[in-house]
C-alpha positions in Angstrom: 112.6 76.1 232.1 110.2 78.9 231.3 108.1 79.2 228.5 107.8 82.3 226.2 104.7 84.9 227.3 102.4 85.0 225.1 99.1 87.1 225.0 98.0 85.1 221.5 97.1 81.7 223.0 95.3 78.4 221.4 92.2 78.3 223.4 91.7 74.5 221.8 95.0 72.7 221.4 94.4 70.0 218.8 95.9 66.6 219.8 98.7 66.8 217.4 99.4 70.1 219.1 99.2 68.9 222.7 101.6 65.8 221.6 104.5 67.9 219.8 104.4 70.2 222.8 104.7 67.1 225.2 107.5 66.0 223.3 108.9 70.4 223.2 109.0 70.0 227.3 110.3 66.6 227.1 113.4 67.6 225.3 113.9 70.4 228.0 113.6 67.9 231.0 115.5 65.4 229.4 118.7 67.6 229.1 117.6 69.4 232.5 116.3 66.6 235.2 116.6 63.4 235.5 113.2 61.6 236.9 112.4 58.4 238.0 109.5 58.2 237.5 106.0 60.5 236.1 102.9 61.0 238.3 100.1 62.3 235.8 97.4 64.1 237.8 93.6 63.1 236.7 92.4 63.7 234.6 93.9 66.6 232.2 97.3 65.6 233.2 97.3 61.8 232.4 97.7 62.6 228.9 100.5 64.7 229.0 101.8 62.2 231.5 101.2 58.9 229.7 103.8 60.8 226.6 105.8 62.2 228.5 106.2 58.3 230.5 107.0 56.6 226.8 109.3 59.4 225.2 111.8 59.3 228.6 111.2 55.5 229.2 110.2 55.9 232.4 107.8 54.2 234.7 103.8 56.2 235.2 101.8 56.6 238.1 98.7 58.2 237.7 97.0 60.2 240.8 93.5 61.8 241.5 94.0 65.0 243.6 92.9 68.3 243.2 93.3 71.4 245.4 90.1 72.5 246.9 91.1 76.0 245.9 92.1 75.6 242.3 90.4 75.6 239.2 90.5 71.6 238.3 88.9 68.5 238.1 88.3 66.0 240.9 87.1 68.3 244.1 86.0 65.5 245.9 89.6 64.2 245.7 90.9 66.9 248.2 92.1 64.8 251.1 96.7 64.7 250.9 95.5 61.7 252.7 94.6 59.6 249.9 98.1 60.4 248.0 100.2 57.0 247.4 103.2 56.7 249.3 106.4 57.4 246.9 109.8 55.9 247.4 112.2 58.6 249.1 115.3 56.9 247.3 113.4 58.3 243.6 112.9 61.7 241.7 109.3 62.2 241.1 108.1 64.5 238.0 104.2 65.7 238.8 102.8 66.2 235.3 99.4 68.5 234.7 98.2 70.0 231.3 97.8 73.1 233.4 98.9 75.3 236.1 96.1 77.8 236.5 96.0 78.5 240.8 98.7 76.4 241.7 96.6 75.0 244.4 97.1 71.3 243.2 100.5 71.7 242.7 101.6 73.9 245.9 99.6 71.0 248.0 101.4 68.2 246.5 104.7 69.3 246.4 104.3 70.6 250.0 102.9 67.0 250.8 106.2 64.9 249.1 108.8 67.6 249.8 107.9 67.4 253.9 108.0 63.7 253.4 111.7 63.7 252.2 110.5 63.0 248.5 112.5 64.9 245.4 109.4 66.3 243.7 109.3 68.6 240.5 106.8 69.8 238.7 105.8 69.7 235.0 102.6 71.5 232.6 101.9 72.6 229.2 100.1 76.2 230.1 100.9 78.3 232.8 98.3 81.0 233.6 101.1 83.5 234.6 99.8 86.5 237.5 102.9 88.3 236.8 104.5 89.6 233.3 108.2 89.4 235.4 108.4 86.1 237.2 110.2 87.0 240.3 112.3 83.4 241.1 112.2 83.9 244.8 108.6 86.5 245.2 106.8 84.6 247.9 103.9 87.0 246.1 104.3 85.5 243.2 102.6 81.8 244.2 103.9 78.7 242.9 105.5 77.9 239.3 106.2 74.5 238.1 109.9 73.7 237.2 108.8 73.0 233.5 106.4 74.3 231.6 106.4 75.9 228.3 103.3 78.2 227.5 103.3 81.2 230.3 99.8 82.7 229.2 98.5 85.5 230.7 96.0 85.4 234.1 93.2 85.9 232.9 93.1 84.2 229.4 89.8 82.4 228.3 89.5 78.6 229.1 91.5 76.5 227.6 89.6 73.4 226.3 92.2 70.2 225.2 91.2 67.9 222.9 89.9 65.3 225.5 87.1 67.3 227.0 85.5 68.6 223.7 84.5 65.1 223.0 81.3 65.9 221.6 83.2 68.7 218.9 85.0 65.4 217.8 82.0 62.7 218.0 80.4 65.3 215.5 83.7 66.2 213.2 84.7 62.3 212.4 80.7 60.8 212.3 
């Protein structure tokens, strides 16, 4: 599933924002995959995750790994080595709020998939290099199998509602 491109993007996603879009990609794995079980990736993809485990009643995992090369949290948490073992008899779904590099990603899919492990991938934002995606473009770098905002390369940050928790100390005191 690929989401619409769009040059007019949220920079701050309010949480009610973040949950209905959860939900929006749920209902498109839901009638498109079938997983066993979520992996959210620490930290901005445990939220997403955590829904995303409820609304498909399915069991969580949550994981610390980053790519050394990305953009993300967590880059002491670079070694594959320290990725649980997964069951090779499940379907995994890898759940971020965003795919900016797709170093995190590319790793861990590389990582399960040589393992024998049925891994997809899942995000909110996609930070897209490309206007065309290009399925099968070895140029093109990795996409996740789900996501639904494809925002352009080099759109501002984006800052979800769980790192600005100063802005919302100060809007509810």
């Amino acid at each position: 599933m690929f989401g619409e491109f769009s040059s007019k993007i949220q920079h701050n996603p309010t949480s009610n924002e973040v949950f209905l879009d959860t939900i929006t990609l749920g209902n498109y794995i839901k009638h498109d995959s079938s997983p066993d079980v979520i992996i959210g990736l620490s930290r901005g993809g445990l939220i997403p995750a955590v829904i995303l485990s409820h609304y498909l009643g399915k069991p969580f995992i949550p994981v610390v790994f980053s790519g050394a090369d990305g953009n993300g949290d967590n880059k002491l948490q670079t070694s594959l080595a320290l990725l649980p073992e997964l069951d090779k008899s499940k379907k995994y779904l890898i759940v971020d709020d965003i795919c900016d590099s797709g170093d995190t990603l590319t790793k861990m899919v590389n990582h399960y998939s040589s393992k024998g492990v049925s891994v997809e991938t899942a995000v909110l934002y996609y930070k897209d290099r490309w206007p065309q995606y290009q399925l099968h473009d070895p140029q093109h770098g990795y996409c996740p199998n789900y996501l639904l905002h494809r925002i352009p390369e080099h759109s501002g940050w984006i800052v979800f509602a769980w790192e600005n928790v100063p802005q919302a100390i100060r809007t509810h005191i």
